[in-house]
C-alpha positions in Angstrom: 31.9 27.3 -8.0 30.0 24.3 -7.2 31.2 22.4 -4.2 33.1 18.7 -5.2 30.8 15.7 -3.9 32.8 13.5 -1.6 31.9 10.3 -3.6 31.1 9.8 -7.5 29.1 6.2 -8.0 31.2 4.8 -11.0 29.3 3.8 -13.9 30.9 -0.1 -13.9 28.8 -0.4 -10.4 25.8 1.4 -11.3 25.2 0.9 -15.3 22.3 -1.9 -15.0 18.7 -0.5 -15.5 14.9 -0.8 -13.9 12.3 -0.6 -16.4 9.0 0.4 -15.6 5.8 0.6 -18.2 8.6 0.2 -20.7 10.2 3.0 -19.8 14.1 2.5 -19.2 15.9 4.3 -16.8 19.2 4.6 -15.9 20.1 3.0 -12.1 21.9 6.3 -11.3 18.8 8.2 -11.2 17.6 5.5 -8.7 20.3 5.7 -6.5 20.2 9.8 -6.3 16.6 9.7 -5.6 17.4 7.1 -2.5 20.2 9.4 -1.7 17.7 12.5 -1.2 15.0 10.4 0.6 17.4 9.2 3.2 19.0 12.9 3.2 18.8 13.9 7.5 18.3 17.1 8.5 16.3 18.2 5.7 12.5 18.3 5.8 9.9 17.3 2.8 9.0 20.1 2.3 12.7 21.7 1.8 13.6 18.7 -0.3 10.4 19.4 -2.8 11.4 22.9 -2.7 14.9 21.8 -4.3 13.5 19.6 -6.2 11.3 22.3 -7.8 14.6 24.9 -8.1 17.3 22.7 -9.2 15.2 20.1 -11.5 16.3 16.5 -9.7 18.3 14.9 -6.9 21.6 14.2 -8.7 21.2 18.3 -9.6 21.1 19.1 -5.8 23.9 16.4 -4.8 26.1 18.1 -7.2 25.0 21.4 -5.8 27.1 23.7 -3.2 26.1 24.8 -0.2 25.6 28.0 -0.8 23.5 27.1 -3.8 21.4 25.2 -1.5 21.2 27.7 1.1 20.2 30.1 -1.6 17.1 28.3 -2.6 15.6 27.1 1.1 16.8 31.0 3.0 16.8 33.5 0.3 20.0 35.7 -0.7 21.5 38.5 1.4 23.2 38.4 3.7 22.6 36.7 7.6 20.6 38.9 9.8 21.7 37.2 13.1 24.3 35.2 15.0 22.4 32.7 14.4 21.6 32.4 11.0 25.2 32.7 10.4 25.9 29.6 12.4 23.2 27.6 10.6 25.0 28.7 7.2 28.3 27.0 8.4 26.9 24.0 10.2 24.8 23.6 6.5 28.5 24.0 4.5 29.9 21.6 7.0 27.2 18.6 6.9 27.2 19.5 2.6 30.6 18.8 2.4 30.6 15.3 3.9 27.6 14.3 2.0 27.8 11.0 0.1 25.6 7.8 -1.5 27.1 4.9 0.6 23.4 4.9 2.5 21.8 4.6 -0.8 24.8 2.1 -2.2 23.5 -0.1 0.8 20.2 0.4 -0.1 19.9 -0.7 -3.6 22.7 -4.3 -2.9 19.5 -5.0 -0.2 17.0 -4.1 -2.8 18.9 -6.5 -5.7 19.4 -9.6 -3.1 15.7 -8.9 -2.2 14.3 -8.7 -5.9 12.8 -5.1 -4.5 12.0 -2.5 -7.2 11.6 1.3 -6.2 9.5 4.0 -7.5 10.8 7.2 -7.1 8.2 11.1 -7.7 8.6 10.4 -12.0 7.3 7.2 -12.2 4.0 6.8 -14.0 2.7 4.7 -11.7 3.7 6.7 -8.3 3.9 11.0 -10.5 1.0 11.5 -10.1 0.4 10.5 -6.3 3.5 12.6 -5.7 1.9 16.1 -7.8 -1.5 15.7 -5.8 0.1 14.9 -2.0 2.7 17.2 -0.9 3.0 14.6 1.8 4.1 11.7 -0.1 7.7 10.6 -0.1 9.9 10.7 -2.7 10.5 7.0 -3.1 8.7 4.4 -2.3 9.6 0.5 -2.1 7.9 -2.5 -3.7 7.8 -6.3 -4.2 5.9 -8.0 -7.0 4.1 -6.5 -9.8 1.9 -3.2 -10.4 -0.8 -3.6 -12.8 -1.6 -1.0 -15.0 -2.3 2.5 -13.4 -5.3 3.7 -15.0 -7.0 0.4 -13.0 -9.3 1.6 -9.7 -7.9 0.8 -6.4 -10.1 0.3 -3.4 -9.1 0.5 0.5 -10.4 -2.2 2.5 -9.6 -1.4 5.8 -11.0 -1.8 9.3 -10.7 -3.6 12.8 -8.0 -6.0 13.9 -11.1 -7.9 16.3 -13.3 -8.0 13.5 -17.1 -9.3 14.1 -19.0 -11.8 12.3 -20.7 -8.8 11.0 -17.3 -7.0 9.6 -16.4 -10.4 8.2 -19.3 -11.0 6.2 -19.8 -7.3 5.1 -15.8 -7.9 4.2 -16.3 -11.2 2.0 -19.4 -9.3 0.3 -17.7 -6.3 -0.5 -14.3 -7.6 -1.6 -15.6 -10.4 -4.0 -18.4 -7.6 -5.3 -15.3 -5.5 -6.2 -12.9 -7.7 -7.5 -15.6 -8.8 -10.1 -16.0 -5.2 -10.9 -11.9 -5.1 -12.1 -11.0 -3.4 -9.1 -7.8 -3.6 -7.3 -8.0 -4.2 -3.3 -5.7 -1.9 -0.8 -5.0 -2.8 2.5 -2.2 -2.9 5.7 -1.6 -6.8 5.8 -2.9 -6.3 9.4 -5.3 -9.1 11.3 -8.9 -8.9 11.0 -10.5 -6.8 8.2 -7.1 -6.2 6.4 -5.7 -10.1 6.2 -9.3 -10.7 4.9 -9.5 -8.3 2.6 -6.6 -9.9 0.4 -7.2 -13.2 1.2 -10.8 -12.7 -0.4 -9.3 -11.0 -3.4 -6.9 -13.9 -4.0 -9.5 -16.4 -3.5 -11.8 -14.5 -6.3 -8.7 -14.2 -8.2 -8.1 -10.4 -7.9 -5.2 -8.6 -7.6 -4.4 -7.0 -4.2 -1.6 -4.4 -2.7 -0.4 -4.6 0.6 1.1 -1.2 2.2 3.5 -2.0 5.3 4.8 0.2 8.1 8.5 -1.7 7.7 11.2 -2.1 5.1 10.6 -5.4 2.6 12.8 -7.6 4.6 10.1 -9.2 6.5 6.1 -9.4 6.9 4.1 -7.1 9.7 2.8 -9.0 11.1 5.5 -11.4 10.6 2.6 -14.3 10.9 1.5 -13.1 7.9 5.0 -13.9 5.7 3.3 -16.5 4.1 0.3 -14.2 3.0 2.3 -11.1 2.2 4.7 -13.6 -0.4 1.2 -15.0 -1.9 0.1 -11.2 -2.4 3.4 -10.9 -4.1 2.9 -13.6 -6.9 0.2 -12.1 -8.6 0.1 -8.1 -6.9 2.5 -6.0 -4.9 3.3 -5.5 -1.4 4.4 -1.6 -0.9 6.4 0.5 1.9 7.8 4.3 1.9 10.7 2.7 4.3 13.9 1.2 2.8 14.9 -2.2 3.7 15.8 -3.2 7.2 13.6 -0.3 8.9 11.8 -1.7 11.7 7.8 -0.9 12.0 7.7 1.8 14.5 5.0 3.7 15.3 5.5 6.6 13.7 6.1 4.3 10.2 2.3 2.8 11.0 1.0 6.4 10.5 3.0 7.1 7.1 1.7 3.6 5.6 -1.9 4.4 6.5 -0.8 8.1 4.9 0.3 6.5 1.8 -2.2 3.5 1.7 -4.8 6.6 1.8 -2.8 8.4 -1.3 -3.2 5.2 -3.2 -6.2 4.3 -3.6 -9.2 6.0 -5.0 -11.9 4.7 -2.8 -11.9 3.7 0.9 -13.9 1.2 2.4 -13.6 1.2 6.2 -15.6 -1.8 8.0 -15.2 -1.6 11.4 -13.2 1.2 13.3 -13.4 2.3 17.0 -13.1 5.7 17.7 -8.8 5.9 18.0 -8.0 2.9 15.9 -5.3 3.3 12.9 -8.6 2.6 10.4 -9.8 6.2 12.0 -6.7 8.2 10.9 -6.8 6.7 7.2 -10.3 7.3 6.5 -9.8 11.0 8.4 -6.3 10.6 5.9 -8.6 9.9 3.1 -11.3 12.4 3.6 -8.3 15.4 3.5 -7.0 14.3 0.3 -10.2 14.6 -1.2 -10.6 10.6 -1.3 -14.2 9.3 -1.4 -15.0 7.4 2.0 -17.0 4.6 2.7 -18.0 3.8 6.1 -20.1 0.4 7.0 -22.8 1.5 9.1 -23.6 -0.5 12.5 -25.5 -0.8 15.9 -24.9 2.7 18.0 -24.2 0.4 20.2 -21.2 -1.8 19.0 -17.9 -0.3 19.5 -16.1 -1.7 17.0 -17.9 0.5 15.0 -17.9 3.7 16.9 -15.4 5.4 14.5 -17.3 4.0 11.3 -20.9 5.8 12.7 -19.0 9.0 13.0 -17.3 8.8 9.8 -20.8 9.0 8.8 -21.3 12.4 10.5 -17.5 13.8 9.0 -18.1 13.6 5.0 -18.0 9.7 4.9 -21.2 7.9 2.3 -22.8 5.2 3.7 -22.0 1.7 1.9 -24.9 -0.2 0.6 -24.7 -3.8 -0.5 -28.0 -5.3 -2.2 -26.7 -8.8 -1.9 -26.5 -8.8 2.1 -30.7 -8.6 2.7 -32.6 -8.8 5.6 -34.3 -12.3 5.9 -34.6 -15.8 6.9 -31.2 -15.9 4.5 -28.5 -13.1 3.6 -27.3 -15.1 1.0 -29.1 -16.8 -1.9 -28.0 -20.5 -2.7 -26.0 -21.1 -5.7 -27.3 -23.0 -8.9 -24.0 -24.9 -8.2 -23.9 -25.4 -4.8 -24.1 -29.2 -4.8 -21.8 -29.9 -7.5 -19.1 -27.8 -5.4 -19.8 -29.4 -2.4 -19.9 -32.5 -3.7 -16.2 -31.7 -5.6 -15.0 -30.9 -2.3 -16.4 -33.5 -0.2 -13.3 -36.0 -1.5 -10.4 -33.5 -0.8 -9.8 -29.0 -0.7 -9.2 -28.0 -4.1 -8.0 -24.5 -5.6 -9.9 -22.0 -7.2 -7.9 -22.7 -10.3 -9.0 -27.4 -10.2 -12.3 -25.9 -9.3 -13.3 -24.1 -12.5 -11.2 -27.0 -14.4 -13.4 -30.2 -12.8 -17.1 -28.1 -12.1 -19.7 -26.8 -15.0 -21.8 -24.7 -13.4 -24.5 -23.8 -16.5 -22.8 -20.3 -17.5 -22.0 -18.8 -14.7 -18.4 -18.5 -12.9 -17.2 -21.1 -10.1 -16.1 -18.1 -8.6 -19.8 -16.2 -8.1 -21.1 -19.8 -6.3 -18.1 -19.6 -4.1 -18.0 -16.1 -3.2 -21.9 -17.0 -2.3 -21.0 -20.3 -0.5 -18.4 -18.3 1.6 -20.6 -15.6 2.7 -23.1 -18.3 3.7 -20.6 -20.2 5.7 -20.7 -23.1 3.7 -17.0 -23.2 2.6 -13.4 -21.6 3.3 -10.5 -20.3 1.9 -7.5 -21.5 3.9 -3.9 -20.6 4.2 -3.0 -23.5 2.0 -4.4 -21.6 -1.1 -7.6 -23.9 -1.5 -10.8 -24.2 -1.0 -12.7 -26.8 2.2 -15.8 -27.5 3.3 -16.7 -25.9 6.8 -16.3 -28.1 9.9 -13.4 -29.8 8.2 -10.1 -29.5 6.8 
């Protein structure tokens, strides 16, 4: 007989639903799956196995001990001292099992407006099948556009160069006209500019933190992670309230790696964080895209010897060799001009400036790249040299 759990959620507290891709599901599977994530003394890998024996978490909650025991140790019976004692400190822990962590989890996530994906939603299934790594839930904020949509890793140094930056601008606004979304760790340097050039183009953009949703990491960037949020999705394995340790930097650079299908790493050194994602990458089966750079820059040490480790060399035809790496605009003057009385959005840009029939957006992203104009925190566009 099947051991009693201590606690039964009651459906008056848990009844409300999360829908995702129009998919309805009840809350209490939520709350189970949170309940086996936070599970201690149990490794991934024995929480998977149960998974795969008993069908979901609510089946192995409701399970006995011995059931469980069954499935990670085989039948039979114990062959040492030892193995008996781990068979009655396993029935002890069982029995005092309950959901009040999760409870606490999901009242944080419903004041926080924080949605979870658990290993059977479409958006996060098929992560899950392909990366027995993964966890089994993972936490977000804002919106996730449709799955079937490419997602690109931009990641790279925290002390970018002027080189990194421009290579950064180019590629970003290059792949956010292709429909791509843009992956990266909310970090400074490469990673803050990543998304702030995909917001600027108007693109979508995921941020993966090493924390729980509560707050930004870096917490400078608040005001940045709650613009990513508007229009994309800021992402963490860890629940609410979990402080970004260093352990937790690994498992977002693991998951930020899972993610996406492509990763673009601009600058690395040779033991920086952007090294173990594109290493992350390249054992997943990820394609990798290193920025090649002078042998003798060490900012991009790691990126040269990504080369050497499986990693393709990125190209970008619009960054030549010349008196200019950036052709002028058609539209230059009538932007400058537009901006010359006050900043202006993206948005009052392509509303006040005809630019023949191409976008306001192109002769930005080529204005940028030239260092003719910026994108500030204030969500608008300035002329350089002034605000």
């Amino acid at each position: 007989m099947q051991a009693s759990a201590s606690r039964k959620p009651t459906s008056s507290r848990h009844s409300f639903h999360a829908t995702w891709n129009g998919r309805c599901a009840m809350h209490d599977d939520t709350l189970y799956w949170i309940w086996l994530s936070e599970l201690a003394g149990f490794s991934l890998r024995k929480k998977r196995k149960l998974l795969a024996s008993l069908g979901g978490p609510e089946q192995i909650f409701r399970a006995s001990a011995t059931t469980v025991d069954e499935i990670l140790h085989g039948t039979g019976s114990c062959s040492s001292a030892a193995e008996g004692a781990k068979e009655i400190s396993l029935a002890s822990s069982w029995k005092g099992r309950n959901l009040l962590i999760a409870e606490t989890i999901l009242a944080n996530n419903e004041k926080a407006s924080i949605k979870v994906l658990d290993a059977t939603s479409p958006y996060y299934r098929d992560i899950f099948r392909a990366d027995e790594k993964a966890p089994l839930v993972l936490y977000y904020r804002g919106r996730l556009s449709d799955y079937s949509i490419p997602v690109v890793g931009v990641v790279g140094s925290r002390a970018c160069t002027s080189y990194g930056r421009l290579v950064t601008k180019a590629a970003v606004s290059d792949l956010v006209g292709k429909g791509s979304i843009i992956a990266s760790g909310l970090s400074f340097g490469i990673d803050a500019l990543a998304h702030e050039t995909t917001l600027a183009c108007g693109g979508i953009t995921y941020a993966f933190l090493p924390c729980g949703l509560h707050k930004a990491q870096p917490a400078s960037h608040s005001d940045l992670m709650e613009r990513i949020a508007d229009t994309g999705a800021v992402i963490t394995p860890y629940a609410y309230g979990r402080e970004a340790l260093r352990f937790r930097f690994l498992g977002r650079n693991d998951m930020l790696a899972s993610w996406c299908n492509t990763l673009l790493v601009v600058e690395a050194g040779l033991k920086s964080g952007s090294m173990y994602t594109a290493r992350s990458a390249l054992s997943k089966g990820k394609q990798v895209l290193a920025v090649p750079n002078s042998l003798l820059e060490s900012k991009s040490s790691g990126t040269n010897l990504l080369l050497s480790e499986g990693a393709r060399a990125y190209i970008n035809d619009r960054l030549v060799v010349g008196e200019s790496a950036v052709s002028p605009c058609s539209g230059e003057q009538l932007v400058t001009t537009a901006l010359a009385s006050r900043p202006l959005s993206t948005i009052e840009l392509e509303a006040w400036v005809q630019i023949g029939n191409g976008p306001v957006m192109e002769c930005l992203a080529s204005m940028e790249l030239a260092g003719k104009v910026s994108y500030l925190s204030d969500g608008k566009w300035h002329l350089s040299g002034g605000l």
